[in-house]
C-alpha positions as CSV (number, residue, x, y, z in Angstrom):
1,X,-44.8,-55.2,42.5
2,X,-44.2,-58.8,43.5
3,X,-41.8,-60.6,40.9
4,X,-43.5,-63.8,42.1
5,X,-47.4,-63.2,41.4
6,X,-49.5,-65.5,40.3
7,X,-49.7,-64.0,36.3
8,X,-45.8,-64.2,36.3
9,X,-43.6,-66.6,34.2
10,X,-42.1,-67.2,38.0
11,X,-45.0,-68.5,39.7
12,X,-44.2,-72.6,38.9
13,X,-40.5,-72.3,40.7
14,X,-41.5,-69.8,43.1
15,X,-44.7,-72.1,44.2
16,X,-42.7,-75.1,44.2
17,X,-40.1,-73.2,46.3
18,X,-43.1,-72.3,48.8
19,X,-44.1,-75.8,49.4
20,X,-40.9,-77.1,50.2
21,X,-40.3,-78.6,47.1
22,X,-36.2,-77.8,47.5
23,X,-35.1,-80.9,44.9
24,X,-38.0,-80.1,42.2
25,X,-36.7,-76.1,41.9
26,X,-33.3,-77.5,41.4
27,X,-33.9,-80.4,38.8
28,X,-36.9,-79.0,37.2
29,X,-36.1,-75.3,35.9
30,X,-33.3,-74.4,33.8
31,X,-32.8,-70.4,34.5
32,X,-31.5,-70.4,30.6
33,X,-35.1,-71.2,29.8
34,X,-36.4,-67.8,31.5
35,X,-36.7,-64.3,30.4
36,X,-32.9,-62.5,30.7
37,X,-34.8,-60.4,33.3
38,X,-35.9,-63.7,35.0
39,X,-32.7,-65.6,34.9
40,X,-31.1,-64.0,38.5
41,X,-34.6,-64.5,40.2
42,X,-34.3,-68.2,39.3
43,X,-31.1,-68.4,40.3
44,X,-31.8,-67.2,43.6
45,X,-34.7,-69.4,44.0
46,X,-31.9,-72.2,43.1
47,X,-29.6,-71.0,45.7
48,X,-31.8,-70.7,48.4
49,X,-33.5,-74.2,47.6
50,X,-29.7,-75.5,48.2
51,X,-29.5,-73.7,51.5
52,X,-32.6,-75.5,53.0
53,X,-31.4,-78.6,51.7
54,X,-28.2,-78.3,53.7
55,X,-25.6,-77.0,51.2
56,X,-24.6,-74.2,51.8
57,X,-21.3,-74.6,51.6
58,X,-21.6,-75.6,47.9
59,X,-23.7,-72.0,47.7
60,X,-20.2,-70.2,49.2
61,X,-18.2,-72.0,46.8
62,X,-20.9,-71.1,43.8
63,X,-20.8,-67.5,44.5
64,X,-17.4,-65.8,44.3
65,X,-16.6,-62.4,46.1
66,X,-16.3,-60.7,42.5
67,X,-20.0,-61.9,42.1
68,X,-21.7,-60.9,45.2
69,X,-20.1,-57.2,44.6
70,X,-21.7,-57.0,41.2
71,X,-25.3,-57.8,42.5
72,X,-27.0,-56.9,45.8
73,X,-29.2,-60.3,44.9
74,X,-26.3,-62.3,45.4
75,X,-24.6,-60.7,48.1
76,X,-27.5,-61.4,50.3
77,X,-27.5,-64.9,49.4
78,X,-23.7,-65.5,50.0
79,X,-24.5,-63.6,53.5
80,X,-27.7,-65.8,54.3
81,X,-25.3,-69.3,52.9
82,X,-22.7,-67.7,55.4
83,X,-25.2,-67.3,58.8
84,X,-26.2,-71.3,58.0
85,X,-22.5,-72.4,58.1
86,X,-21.0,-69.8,60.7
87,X,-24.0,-69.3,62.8
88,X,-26.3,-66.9,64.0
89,X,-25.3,-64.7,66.2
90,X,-21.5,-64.5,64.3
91,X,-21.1,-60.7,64.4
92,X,-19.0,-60.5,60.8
93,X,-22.3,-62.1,58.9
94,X,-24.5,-60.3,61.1
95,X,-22.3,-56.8,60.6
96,X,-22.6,-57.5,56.3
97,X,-26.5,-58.4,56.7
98,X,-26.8,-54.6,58.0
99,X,-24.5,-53.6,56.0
100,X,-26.4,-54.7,52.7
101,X,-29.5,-53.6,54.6
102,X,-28.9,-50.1,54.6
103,X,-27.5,-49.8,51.4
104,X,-29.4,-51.9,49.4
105,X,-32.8,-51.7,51.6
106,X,-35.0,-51.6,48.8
107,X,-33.9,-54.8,46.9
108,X,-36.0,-58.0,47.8
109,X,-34.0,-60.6,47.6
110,X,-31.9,-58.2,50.3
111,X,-35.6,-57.6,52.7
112,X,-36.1,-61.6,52.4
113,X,-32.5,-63.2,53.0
114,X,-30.8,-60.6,55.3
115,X,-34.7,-59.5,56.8
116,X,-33.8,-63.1,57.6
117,X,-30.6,-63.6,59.3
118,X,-31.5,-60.6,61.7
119,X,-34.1,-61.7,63.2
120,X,-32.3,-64.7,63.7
121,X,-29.8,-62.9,65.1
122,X,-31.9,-61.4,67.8
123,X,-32.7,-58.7,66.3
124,X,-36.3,-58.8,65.0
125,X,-37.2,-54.7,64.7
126,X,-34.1,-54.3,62.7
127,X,-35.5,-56.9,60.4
128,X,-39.0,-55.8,60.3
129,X,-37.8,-52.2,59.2
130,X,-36.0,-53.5,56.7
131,X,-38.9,-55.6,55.1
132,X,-41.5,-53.2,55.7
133,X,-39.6,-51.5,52.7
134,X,-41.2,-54.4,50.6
135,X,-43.5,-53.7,47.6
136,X,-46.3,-56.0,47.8
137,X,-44.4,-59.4,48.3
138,X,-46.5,-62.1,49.8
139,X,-42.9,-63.4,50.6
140,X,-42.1,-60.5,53.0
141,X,-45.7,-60.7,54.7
142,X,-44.9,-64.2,55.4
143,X,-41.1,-63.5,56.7
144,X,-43.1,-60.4,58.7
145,X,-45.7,-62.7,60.6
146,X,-43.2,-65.7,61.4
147,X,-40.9,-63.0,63.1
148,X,-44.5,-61.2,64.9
149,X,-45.2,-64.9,66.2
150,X,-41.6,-65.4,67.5
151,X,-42.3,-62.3,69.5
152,X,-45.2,-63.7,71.2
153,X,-47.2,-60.5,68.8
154,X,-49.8,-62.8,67.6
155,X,-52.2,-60.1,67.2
156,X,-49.6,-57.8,64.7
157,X,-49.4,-61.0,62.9
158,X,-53.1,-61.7,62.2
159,X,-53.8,-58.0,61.6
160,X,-50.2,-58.6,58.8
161,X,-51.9,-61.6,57.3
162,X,-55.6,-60.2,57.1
163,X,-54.0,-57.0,55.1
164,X,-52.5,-59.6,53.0
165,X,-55.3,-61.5,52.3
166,X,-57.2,-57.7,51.3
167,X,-55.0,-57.9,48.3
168,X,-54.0,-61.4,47.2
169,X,-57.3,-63.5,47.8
170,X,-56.9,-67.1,48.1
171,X,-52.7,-66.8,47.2
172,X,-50.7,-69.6,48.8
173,X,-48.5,-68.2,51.0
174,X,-51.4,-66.2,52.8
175,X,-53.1,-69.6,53.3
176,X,-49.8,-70.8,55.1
177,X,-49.4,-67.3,57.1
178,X,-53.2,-68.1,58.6
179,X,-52.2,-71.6,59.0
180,X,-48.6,-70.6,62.0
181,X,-51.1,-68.1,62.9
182,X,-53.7,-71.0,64.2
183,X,-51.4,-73.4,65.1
184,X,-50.4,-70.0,67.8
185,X,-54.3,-69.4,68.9
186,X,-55.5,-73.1,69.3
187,X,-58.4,-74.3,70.0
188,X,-60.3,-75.3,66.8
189,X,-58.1,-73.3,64.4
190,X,-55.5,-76.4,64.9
191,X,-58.2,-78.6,62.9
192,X,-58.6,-75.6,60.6
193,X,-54.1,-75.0,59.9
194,X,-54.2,-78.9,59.8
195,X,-56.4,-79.2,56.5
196,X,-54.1,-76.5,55.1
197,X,-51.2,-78.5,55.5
198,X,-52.7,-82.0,55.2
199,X,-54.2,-80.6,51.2
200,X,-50.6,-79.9,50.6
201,X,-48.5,-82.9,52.0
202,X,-50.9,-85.4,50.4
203,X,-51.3,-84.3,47.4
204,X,-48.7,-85.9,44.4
205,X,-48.0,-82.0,43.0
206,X,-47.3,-80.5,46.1
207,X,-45.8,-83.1,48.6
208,X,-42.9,-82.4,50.6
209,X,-41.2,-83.0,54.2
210,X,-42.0,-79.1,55.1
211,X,-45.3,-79.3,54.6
212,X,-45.1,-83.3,56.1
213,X,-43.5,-81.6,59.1
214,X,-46.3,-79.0,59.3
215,X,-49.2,-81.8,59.2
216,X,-47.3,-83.8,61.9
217,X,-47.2,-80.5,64.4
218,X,-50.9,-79.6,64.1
219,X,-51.6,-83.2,64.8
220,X,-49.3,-83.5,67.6
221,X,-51.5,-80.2,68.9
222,X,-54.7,-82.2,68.8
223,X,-53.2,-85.5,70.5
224,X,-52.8,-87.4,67.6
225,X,-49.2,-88.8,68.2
226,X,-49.3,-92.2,65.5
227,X,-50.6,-90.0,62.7
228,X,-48.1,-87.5,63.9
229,X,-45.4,-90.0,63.5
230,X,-46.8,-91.4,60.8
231,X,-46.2,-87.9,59.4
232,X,-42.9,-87.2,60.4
233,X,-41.2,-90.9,59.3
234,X,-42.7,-89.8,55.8
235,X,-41.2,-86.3,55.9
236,X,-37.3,-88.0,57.1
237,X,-37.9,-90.6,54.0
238,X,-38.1,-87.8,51.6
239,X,-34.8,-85.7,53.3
240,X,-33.4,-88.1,56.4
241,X,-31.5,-85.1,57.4
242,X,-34.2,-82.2,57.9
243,X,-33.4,-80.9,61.2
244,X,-37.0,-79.7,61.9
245,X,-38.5,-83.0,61.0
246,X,-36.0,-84.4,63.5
247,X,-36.4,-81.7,66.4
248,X,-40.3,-82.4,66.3
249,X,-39.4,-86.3,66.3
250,X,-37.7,-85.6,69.5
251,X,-40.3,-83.9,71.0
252,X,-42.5,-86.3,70.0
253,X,-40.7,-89.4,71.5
254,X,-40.8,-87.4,74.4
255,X,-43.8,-87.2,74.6
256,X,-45.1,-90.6,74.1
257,X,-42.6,-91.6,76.7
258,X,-40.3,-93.2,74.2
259,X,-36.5,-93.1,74.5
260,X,-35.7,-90.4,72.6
261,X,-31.7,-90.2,72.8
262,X,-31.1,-91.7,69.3
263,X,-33.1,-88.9,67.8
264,X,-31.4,-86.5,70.0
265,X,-27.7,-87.5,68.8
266,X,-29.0,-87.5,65.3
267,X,-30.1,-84.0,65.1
268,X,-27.5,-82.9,67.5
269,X,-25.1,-84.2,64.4
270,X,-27.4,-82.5,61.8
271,X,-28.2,-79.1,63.4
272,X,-26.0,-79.0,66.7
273,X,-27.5,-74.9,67.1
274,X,-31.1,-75.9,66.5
275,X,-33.2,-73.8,68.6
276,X,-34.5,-77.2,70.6
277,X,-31.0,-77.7,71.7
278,X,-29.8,-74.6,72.7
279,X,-33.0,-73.9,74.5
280,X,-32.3,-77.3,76.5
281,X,-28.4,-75.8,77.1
282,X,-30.0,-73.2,78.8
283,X,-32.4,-74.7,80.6
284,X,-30.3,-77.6,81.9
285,X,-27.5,-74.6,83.1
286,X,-30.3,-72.8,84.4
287,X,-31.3,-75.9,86.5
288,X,-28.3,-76.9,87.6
289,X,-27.4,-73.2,88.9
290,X,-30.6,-73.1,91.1
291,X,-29.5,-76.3,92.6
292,X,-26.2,-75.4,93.5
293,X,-28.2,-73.2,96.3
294,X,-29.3,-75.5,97.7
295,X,-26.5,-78.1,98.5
296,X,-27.3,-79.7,101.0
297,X,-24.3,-79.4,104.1
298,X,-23.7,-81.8,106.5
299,X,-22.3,-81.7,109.8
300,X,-19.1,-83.5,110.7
């Protein structure tokens, strides 16, 4: 049974959540207000809201050791806080997301947060056996088809999306799942993700720079670099500091031909092991290794 569905006294923090709206599900809803049973999901919510708005840190600091053995909810959110500030691949967060994995497989907030840090870790199958132990949860669907369309599996994730959308009709997050899904195939399904996220970052109730962001990529697709700007200046008014707004800014400059290396240095200050700069790492090693063949040599 998904805690979050659409008839439960969840759905206005979990939707806000969803669409990005980090700032709203911290200022807006007062777990106090909730249902005792309620209270630790909104909590949750709370905590992970902090993490994508950069504070982890004061997550760490929120959650003590004491807590975090008391509840397999928040040990998996003081591990996820922990991979955002350490990194990764750091084998100690990596060792306690498998940890909490195998002993505490069947809890959500567990599938979601450490279902997360392993397959950002490398180590996508692990994660998808853990979340396949979900119950219904559009949340894990969603988790399972952005890790199918990191593998290049675009075909497990549309056949993961259309079983969701068997059971949970027009439901939000399986609107967004078809939506990555498209922006994947092309063609004509990039005008058809871009409605989906153009509904949502324009309108007043559900604006917000993650769905900004999302607008600004499927326009980029179609060649439509101003609006795409347009887009992405909107999305760094509302959080100057969101690293994907800024990774697609420099991708964007690039582009259009623009000089891109105060966007660079910005993001490299924000995120310095977003996935844009590490791939760069790699490639610029990888160039200058081929190269080193082929020095040229010249005869005295």
């Amino acid at each position: 049974m998904d805690p979050f569905s659409a008839d439960g006294e969840l759905v206005n923090i979990h939707t806000a959540f969803i669409q990005g709206q980090y700032q709203l599900v911290l200022s807006d809803f007062d777990p106090s207000s909730f249902s005792e049973s309620n209270r630790l999901p909104v909590k949750v919510l709370q905590y992970r809201a902090q993490c994508e708005l950069g504070q982890a840190s004061e997550v760490l600091s929120a959650i003590s050791t004491a807590d975090a053995s008391g509840s397999p909810d928040l040990a998996a959110v003081r591990t996820y806080a922990s991979s955002l500030g350490k990194g990764a691949q750091d084998e100690k967060v990596v060792a306690e997301a498998e940890k909490l994995s195998e002993e505490q497989g069947d809890n959500l907030t567990v599938q979601l947060l450490c279902g997360t840090v392993l397959a950002r870790a490398a180590k996508q199958e692990q994660a998808l056996q853990l979340l396949a132990k979900h119950q219904g949860s559009l949340d894990a669907v969603a988790l399972i088809v952005q890790i199918h369309l990191s593998q290049n599996r675009t075909d497990l994730a549309v056949k993961e999306a259309k079983g969701a959308r068997s059971f949970a009709q027009d439901a939000l997050l399986v609107n967004l799942a078809e939506s990555w899904i498209g922006i994947r195939q092309g063609g004509e399904n990039y005008q058809k993700s871009f409605y989906v996220f153009e509904e949502l970052a324009q309108a007043p109730s559900s604006a917000a720079a993650t769905s900004l962001v999302a607008q600004a990529v499927s326009e980029l697709h179609m060649g439509r670099i101003e609006e795409a700007e347009t887009a992405l200046n909107q999305a760094l008014t509302l959080e100057p500091n969101n690293s994907t707004a800024i990774a697609n800014k420099f991708v964007l400059e690039t582009i259009a031909g623009k000089d891109a290396s105060e966007t660079h240095a910005k993001l490299q200050s924000v995120d310095k092991e977003n996935e844009i700069l590490t791939d760069l790492t790699a490639k610029r090693e990888a160039f200058q290794a081929a190269m080193a063949k082929y020095n040229p040599k010249f005869e005295p």
